[in-house]
N, C-alpha and C positions, 0 to 999 in steps of 0.2 A: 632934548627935543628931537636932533635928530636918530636918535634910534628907535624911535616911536613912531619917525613921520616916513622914514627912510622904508617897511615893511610895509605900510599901510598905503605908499605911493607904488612898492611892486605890485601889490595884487591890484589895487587897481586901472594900475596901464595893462597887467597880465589880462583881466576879464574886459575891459576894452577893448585889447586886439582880438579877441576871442568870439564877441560880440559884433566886431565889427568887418566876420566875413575871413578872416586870413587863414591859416592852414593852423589849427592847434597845436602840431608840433613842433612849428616853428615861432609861435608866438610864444610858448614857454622857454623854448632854449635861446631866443633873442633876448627874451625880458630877465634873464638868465647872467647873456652876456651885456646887456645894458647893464645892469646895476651892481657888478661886480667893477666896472669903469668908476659907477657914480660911488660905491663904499668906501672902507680902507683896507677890503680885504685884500691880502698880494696876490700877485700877477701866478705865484706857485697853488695859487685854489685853482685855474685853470687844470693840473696836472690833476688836481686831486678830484676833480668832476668826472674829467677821463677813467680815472680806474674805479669809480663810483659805477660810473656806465658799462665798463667791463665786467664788474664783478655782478653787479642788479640785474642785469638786462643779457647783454653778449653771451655770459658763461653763465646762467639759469637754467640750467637743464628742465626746471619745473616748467619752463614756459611754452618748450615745445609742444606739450599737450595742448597748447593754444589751439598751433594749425592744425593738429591732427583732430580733434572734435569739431575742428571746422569742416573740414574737409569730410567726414562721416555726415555730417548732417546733409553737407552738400552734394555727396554719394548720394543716398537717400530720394533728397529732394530731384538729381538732375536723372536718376535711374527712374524716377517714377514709384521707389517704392515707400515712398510716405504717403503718396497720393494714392494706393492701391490701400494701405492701412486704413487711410481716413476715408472710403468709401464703403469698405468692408464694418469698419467700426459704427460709421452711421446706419447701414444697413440693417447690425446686428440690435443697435440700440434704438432703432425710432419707436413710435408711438404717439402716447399724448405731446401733448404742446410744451407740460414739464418734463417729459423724459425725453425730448428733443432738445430744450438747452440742455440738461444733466451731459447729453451722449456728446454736444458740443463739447461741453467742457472734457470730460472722458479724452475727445479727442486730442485735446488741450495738453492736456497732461502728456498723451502718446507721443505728440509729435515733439515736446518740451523737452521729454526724457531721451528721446531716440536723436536729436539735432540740435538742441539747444540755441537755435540760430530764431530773433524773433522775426525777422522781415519773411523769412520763410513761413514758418507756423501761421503769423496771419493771412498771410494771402494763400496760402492754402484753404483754412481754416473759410476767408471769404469767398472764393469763389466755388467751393462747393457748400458749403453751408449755409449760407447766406439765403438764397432761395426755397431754403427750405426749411427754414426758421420764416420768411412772411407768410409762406403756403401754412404753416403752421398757427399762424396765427398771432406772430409777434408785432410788436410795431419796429418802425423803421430805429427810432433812437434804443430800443431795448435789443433790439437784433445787433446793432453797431457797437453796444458797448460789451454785450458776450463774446463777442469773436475777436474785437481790442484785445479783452482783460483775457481772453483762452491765450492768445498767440501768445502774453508776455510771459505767463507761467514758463515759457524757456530760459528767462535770462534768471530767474529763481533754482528749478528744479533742477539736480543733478543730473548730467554732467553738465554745467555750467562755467561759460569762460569767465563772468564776473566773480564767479566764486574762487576760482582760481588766480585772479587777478589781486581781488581782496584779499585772500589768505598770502598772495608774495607780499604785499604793499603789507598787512600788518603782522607778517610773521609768525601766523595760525597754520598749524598741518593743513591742507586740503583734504584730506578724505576726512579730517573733524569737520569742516565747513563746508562737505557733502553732508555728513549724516546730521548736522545741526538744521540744514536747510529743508530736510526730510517735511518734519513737523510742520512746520510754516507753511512752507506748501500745500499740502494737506487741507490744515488749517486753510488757506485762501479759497480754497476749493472747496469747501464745503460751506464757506460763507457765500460763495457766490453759488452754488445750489441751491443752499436754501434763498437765495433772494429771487432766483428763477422759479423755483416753488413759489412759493409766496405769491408771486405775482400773476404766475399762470394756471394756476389752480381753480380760476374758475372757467377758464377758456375753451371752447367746444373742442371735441375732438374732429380735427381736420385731416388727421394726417394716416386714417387706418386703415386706409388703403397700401399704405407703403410696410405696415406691419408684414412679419416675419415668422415663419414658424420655429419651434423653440430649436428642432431640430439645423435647419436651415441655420440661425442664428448661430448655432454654438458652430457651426459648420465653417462661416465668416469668418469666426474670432479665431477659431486654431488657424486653419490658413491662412489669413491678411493680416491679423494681428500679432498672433502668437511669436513669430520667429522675430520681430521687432520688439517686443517684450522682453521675449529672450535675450538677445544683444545685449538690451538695458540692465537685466540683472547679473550679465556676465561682468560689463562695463562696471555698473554701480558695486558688485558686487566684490567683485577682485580690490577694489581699493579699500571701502568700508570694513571688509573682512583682514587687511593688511598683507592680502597675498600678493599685490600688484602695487607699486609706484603712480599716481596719476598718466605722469608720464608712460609709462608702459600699456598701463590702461585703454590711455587715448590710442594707442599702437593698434592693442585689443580690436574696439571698435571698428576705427579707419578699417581693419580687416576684415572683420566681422560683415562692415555694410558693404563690402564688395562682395563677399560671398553671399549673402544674402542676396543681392541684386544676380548676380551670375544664377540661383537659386530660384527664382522667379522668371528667368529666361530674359529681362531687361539689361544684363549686362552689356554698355557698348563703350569702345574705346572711345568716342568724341564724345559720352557724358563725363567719363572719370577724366578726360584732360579738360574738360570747361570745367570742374569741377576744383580740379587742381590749380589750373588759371586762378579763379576765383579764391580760393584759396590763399595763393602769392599775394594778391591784391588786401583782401582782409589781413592775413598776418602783417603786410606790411606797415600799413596805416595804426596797427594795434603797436608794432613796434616804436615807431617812430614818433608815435607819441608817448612811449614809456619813456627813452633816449630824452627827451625833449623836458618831461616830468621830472626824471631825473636831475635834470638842471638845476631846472627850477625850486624843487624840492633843500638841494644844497644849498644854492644861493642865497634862496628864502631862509634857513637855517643859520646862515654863516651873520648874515645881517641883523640877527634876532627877532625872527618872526616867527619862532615856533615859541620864546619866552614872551613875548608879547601876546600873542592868546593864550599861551597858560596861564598868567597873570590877570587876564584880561577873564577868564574862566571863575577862575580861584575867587577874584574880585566879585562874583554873583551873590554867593552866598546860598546858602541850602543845598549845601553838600553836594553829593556824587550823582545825585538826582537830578538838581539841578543843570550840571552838565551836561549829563547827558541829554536831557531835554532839549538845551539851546543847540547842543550840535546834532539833533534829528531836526529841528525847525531849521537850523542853516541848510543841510540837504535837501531837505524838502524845498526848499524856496529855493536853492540855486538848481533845482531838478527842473525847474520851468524854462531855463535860461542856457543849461550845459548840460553834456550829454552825461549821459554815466560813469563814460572811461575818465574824463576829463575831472569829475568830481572827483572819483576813488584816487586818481595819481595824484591830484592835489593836494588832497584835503586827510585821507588816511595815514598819509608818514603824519603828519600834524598831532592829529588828533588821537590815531592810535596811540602813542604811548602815555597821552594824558591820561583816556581813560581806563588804560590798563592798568594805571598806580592809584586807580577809588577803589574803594571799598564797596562792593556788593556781593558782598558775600558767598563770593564766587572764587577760584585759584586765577593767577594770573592766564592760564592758558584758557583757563573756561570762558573766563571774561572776552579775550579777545575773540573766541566765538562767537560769542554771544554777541560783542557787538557789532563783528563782519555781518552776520546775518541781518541783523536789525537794520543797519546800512543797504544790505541788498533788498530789503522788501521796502525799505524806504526809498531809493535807488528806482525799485521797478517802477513806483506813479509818476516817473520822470518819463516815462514811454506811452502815459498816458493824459498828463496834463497839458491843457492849452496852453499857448498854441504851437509848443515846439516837439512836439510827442512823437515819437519815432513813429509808435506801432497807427498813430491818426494819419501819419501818411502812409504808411504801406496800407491802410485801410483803403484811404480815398485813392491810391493809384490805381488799389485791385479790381475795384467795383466801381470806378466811373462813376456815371449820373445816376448810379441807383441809388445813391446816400447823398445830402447834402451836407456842404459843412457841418449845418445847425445841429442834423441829426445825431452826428458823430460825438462832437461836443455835450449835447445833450447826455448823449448813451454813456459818456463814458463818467460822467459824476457818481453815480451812484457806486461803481466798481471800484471810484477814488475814493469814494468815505469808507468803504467796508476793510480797503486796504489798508487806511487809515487807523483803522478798529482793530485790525489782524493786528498791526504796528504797536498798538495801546496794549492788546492781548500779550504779546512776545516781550516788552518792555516789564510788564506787573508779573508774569508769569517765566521765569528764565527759564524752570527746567523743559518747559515747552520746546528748547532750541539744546538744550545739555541736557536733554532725560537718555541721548545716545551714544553720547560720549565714553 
């Protein structure tokens, strides 16, 4: 009894201190060192946590690309030149009321690809956008839920820290769990197009005044967009192609969006050091909760709580299917409640190696592709569900009383069932996420 009650009493003091406010990294590597006192494990698993944390975490070369994709997006962001993109790119794409969300999204994607950072992307996203999606003709909760579900396409679309984060925790190449996540993406994006179509399709033109001539247009996109594109294909490109290391990659970048910004004439030493500040601060907090995951992860292991939900799995019945089923509906539900980093460190040493030994007719490396990504696009409605949604509050920070709660909420349902749909698509249809492989 007690090896059944002993796992089932960690996680739940683990998501009670987590729930109740404390610092997540230290509520893991406490509830870590609590119940290595309460087991029978020896006092020498302490030694052996330690070079757990050296080897996963300290000496990861792969994880540097952390701060250096942070830091490129926040190059970008604090030089002004994401914001020179997304004004040039709205300019080049307005028009009707549907080619006005389409170019939102457009932007979505640029800023996604170029930062990967989502507090960024949406408050960018809102505070130029936003007014000109209701001149357009939108309502309040449809204008709030496009520029939600635009800004989280970051923590999807390659270069991605969650992507990277997911391929260390399940032992998947990263530049496979780039070019997997391609599709998906896409895929999202075109489901939320067409539902912007759909819906604005009968709606007056309002906005043709702000139209462009074609010249003038293509004129925007080489200059404001083009050299940000560029970056992205150099970035995406060097990994997917095998000519670059992620890590070197992110090197790439970081470099890239300095010369870019120097290139535009916005180069200043007080944005690339707040930049870098900022920087320290995110890498820190991402570390110190891996450190902390780590712990927890062992402990959890040593005590039998990775056999305890294998058995508990097995025990369903309906095969490989069924597993994976119960462990996208566990994601999904703990996505309202924990942030992303906090599920992935948790929950992927877990569950990764369970589902890597079904059968889906897939090789063991495709699978764990396959189901890094389905994690992350299940993953992303955690930045959009009530009431703990990241990208809902960097909405309501950016825009003040232009949105009410209700609105936001409202907006952001429809974007969670299509995501939902994207998730049903990528689960029946694998090669959708390994047609790149």
């Amino acid at each position: 009894m007690m090896d059944t009650a002993l796992p089932i009493l960690m996680a739940v003091v683990t998501l009670v201190g987590i729930l109740s406010g404390y610092r997540v990294a230290f509520v893991l590597a406490g509830s870590a060192a609590l119940f290595i006192l309460f087991s029978d494990l020896p006092m020498a698993f302490f030694k052996l946590i330690v070079s757990r944390i050296y080897a996963n975490v300290l000496s990861n070369w792969l994880l540097v690309a952390i701060p250096m994709f942070i830091f490129m997006g926040l190059v970008l962001e604090k030089t002004g030149v994401a914001k020179q993109s997304l004004r040039g790119a709205q300019m080049a794409l307005g028009g009707s009321a549907a080619g006005m969300g389409v170019s939102v999204l457009v932007i979505g994607v640029l800023l996604a690809a170029s930062s990967g950072i989502v507090g960024a992307s949406v408050v960018l996203i809102a505070l130029l956008a936003l007014p000109r999606l209701l001149e357009a003709g939108y309502d309040k909760p449809t204008s709030a839920g496009l520029i939600a579900s635009s800004g989280t396409l970051a923590i999807l679309i390659p270069p991605s820290v969650m992507l990277i984060v997911l391929g260390d925790q399940l032992q998947a190449p990263v530049p496979d769990m780039f070019a997997g996540a391609i599709g998906p993406g896409l895929l999202l994006v075109g489901l939320y197009a067409g539902y912007v179509i759909l819906r604005m399709r009968r709606a007056p033109r309002r906005v043709a005044n702000n139209a462009v001539s074609a010249v003038h247009a293509v004129r925007r996109i080489l200059v404001d967009v083009a050299p940000l594109g560029f970056l992205v294909v150099c970035v995406l490109g060097s990994i997917i192609g095998g000519l670059a290391t992620p890590t070197e990659a992110s090197g790439i970048g970081a470099f890239g969006a300095i010369l870019i910004a120097f290139a535009y004439g916005r180069f200043r030493i007080s944005a690339i050091m707040s930049a870098a500040r900022e920087t320290v601060v995110a890498t820190s907090m991402v570390m110190m909760v891996m450190v902390g995951a780590t712990c927890f992860s062992a402990v959890f292991r040593g005590i039998g709580g990775d056999e305890l939900i294998s058995h508990g799995l097995s025990s369903l019945g309906g095969g490989p299917w069924m597993v994976l089923g119960v462990v996208m509906v566990s994601v999904f539900v703990l996505g309202f409640v924990l942030d992303w980093l906090e599920i992935t460190l948790i929950l992927m040493p877990i569950f990764g190696p369970i589902v890597a030994g079904l059968d889906f007719g897939l090789t063991r490396e495709a699978t764990l592709v396959w189901f890094g990504v389905l994690v992350a696009v299940n993953l992303q409605t955690s930045f959009l569900t009530p009431p703990f949604g990241f990208s809902l509050f960097y909405l309501r920070g950016a825009v003040g009383d232009q949105l009410a709660t209700r609105d936001v909420y409202r907006g952001v349902i429809p974007f969670i069932a299509l995501q939902l749909v994207a998730l049903g698509l990528l689960m029946a249809f694998p090669r959708l996420v390994t047609g790149l492989l």
